[in-house]
Structure formats: C-alpha cells, structure tokens
N, C-alpha and C positions, 0 to 999 in steps of 0.2 A: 426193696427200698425204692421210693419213689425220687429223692431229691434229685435237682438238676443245677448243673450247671448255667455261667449267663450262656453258654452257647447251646442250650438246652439237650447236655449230653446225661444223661444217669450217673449217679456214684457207681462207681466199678468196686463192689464191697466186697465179690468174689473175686477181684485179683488183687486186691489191698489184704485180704485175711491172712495169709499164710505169712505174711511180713511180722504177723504179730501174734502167730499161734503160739508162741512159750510166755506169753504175757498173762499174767494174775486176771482173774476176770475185773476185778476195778480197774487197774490200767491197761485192760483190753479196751472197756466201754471209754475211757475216757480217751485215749486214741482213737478210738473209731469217731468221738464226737468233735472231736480237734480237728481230723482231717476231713471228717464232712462237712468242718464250716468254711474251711480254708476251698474246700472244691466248689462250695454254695457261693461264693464270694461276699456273703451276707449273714445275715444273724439266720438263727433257723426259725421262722415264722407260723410253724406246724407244727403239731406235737410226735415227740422221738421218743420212743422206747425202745429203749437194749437191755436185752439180758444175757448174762455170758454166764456159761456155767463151766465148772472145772471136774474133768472126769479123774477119778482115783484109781482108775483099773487099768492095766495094758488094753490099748485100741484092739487086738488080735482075742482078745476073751470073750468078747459080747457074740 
C-alpha cells in the first residue's frame, strides 16, 4: 500500500491488521478504509482495492 500520510509517512497496514484479524471480511475492508482515510487526512484520490477473504480451515492444516 502506497498511501501516505501529510507528513509523507506510509499506512502501517501490517501493524494496523492483527487489531482486526477476527473481523468479517466486509467489516475488515471497511475498517481498513476508515482508517486509511483518517491516516490520509484526506479523501482517497487514487483508486483502492481490498479484498479480504475468510479461511474455513484451522491455520495449522494447510
């Protein structure tokens, strides 16, 4: 993820994720885009795609 802060710092996506790893994948994507605008201090002027998928199996099977 490219977005930046006004103090041109990155979204920190990988330490924002685990806040929200039991979250439904629609209110995973819609927290992830909440807090990316709040960190953007602006609209998002570039185009965002999320996709969140929900696994069905224990982590320890694959």
């Amino acid at each position: 993820m490219d977005a930046r802060n006004r103090a041109g710092d990155f979204y920190p996506l990988a330490e924002r994720l685990p806040a929200w790893a039991r979250l439904a994948p629609a209110a995973l994507v819609e927290a992830v885009r909440s807090d990316l605008r709040r960190y953007v201090g602006r609209s998002l002027d570039d185009d965002v795609i999320m996709v969140a998928v929900r696994r069905n199996c224990p982590p320890d099977t694959i």
